[in-house]
SENUSE-758488 format. One record per residue (C-alpha): residue in one letter; y, x, z. Coordinates in steps of 0.05 Angstrom, whole numbers, plus 5000, padded with zeros to 4 digits. Layout:
BEGIN
(tornu A; (Y; X; Z))
...
This chain:
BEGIN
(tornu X; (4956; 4847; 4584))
(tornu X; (4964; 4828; 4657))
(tornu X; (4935; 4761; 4678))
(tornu X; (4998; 4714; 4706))
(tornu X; (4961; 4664; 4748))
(tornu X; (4925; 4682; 4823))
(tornu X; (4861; 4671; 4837))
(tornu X; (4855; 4609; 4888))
(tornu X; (4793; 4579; 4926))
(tornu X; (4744; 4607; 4970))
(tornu X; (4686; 4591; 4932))
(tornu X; (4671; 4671; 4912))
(tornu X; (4697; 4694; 4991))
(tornu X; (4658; 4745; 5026))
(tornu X; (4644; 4750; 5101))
(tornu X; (4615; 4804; 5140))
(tornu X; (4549; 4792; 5175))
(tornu X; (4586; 4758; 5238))
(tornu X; (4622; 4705; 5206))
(tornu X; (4685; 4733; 5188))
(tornu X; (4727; 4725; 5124))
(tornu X; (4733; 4801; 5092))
(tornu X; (4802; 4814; 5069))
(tornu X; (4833; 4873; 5029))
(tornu X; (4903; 4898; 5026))
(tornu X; (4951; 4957; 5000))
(tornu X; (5005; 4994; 5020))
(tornu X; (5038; 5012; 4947))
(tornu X; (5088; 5076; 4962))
(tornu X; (5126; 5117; 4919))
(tornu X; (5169; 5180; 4926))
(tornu X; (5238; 5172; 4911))
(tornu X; (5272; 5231; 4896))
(tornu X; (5334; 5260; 4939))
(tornu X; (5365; 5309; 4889))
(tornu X; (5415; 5362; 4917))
(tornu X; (5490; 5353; 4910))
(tornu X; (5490; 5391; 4841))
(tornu X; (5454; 5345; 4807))
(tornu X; (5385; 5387; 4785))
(tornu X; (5336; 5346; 4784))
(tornu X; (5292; 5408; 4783))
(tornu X; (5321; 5428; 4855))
(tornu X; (5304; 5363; 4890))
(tornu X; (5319; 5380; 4964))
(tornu X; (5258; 5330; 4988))
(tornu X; (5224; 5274; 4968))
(tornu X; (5229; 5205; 5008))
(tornu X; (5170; 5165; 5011))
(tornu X; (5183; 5087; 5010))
(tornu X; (5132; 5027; 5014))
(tornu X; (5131; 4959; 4984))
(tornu X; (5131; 4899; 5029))
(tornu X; (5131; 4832; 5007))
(tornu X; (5146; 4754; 5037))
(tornu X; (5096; 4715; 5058))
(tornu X; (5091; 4649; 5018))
(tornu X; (5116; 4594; 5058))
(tornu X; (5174; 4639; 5087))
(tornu X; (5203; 4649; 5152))
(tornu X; (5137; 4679; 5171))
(tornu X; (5165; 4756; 5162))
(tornu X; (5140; 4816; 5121))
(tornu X; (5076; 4843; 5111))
(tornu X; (5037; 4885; 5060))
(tornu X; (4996; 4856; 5002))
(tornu X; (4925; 4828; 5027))
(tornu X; (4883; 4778; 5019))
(tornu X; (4804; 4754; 5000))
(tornu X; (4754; 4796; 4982))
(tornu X; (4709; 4767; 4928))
(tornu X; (4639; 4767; 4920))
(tornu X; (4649; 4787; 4835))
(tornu X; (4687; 4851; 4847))
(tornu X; (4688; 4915; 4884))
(tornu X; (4738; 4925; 4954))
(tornu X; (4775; 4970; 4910))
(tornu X; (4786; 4926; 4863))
(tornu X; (4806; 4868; 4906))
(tornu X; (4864; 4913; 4932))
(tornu X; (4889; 4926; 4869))
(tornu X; (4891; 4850; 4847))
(tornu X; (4921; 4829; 4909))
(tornu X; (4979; 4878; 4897))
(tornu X; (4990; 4853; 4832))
(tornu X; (4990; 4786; 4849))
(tornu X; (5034; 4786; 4910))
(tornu X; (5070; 4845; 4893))
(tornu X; (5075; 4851; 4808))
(tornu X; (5052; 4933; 4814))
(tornu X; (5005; 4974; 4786))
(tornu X; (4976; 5044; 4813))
(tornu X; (4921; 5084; 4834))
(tornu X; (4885; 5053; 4894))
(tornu X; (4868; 5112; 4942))
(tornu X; (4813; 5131; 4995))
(tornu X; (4805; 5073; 5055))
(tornu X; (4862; 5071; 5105))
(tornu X; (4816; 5040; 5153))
(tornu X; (4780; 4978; 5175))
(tornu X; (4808; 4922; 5221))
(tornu X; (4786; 4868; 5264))
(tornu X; (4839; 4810; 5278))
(tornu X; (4856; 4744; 5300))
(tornu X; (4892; 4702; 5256))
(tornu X; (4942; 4657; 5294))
(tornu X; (4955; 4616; 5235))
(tornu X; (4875; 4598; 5230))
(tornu X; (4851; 4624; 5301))
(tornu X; (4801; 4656; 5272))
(tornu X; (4777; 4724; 5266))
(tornu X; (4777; 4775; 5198))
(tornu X; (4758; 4837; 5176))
(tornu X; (4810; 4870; 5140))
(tornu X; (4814; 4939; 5101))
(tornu X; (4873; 4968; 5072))
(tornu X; (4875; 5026; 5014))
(tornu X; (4947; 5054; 5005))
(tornu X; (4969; 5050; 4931))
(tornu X; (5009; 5102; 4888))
(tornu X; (5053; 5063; 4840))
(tornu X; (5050; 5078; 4769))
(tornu X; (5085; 5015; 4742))
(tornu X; (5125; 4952; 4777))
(tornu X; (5125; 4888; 4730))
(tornu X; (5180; 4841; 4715))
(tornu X; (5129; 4786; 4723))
(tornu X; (5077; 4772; 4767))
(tornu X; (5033; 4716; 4793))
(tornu X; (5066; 4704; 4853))
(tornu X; (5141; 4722; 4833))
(tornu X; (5161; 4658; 4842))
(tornu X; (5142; 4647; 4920))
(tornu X; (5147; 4707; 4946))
(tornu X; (5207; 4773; 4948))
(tornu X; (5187; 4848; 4947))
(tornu X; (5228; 4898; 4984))
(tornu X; (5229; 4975; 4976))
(tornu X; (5235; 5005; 5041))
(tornu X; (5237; 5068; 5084))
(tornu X; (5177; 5072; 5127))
(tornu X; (5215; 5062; 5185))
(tornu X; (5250; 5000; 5161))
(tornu X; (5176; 4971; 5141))
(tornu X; (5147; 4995; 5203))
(tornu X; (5203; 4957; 5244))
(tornu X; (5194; 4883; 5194))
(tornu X; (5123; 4882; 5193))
(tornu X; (5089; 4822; 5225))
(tornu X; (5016; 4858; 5234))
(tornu X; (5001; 4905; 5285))
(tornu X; (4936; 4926; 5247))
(tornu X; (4974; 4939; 5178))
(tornu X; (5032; 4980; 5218))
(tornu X; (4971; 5028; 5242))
(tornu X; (4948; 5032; 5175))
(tornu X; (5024; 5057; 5149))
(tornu X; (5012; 5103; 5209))
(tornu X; (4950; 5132; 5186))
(tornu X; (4983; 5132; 5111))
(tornu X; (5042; 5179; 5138))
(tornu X; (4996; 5226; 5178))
(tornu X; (4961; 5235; 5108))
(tornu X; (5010; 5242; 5063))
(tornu X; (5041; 5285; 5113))
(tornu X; (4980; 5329; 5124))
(tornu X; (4963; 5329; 5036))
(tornu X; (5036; 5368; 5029))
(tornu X; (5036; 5413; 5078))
(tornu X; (4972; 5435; 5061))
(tornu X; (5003; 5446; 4987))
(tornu X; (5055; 5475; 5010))
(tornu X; (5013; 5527; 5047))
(tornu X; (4969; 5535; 4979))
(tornu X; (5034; 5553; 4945))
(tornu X; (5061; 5597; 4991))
(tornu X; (4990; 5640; 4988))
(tornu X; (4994; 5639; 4914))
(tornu X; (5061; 5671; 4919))
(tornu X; (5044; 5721; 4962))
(tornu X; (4989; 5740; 4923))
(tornu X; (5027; 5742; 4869))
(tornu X; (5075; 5790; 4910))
(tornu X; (5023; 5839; 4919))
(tornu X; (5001; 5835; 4856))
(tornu X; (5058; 5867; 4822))
């Protein structure tokens, strides 16, 4: 049972130790799957990664990825994970720290701290808190990289790539060794 209402106020908000409002956010990916021209979907020829973006609320104000407060009654994991189901109606495994941020709002002129977690989609709902005021778009990330309003969560996307990137080639080594092994085994 998925709770369909956002949390609101900031009467549970946390701030670090200079005064700034602590906020979380989530890039939620998934690998869409390129299969070759015969059809196998046991011969994919590569997977594409894509990321979720969403609106922001009052429109016109461009695309982002999910984020928002950081509350004093739950963990900065956890945060990240409601905040994506909120804005974004998906579920998944929230993943190691992207990074930590220090920004300016423009809207507020004041300063944050903001951490983002990249999230591996297990399941997208039909319903979510915050369906009704705000879109969600699957994109390449190029196309996300491009729409993206904050500099700070377009590094974090970087940093997301360069691991993602760095996690398969390194399994893609492992399996090549356990071939050859295998090789010279028989």
């Amino acid at each position: 049972m998925v709770c369909l209402v956002s949390r609101s106020g900031r009467d549970l908000q946390r701030y670090d130790n200079q005064g700034r409002r602590q906020v979380v956010g989530c890039i939620p990916y998934r690998f869409k799957n390129n299969y070759n021209s015969d059809g196998d979907e046991h011969e994919h020829e590569h997977e594409e990664l894509e990321v979720l973006v969403i609106t922001s609320q009052k429109g016109g104000q461009g695309i982002m990825f999910p984020k928002g407060g950081w509350e004093l009654d739950e963990s900065v994991e956890e945060a990240a994970s409601r905040e994506s189901l909120e804005e974004a109606g998906v579920l998944g495994h929230v993943e190691d720290e992207l990074g930590k941020w220090n920004f300016l709002s423009k809207r507020n002129g004041t300063f944050y701290e903001g951490y983002m977690f990249p999230l591996l989609v297990t399941e997208q709902l039909d319903l979510w808190p915050e369906k009704n005021v705000r879109q969600r778009i699957w994109m390449s990330v190029e196309e996300a990289r491009d729409a993206c309003r904050h500099w700070w969560m377009k590094e974090a996307l970087d940093i997301l790539v360069h691991r993602l990137t760095l996690s398969m080639q390194q399994k893609e080594e492992k399996e090549e060794d356990e071939d050859e092994e295998y090789y010279h085994s028989l």
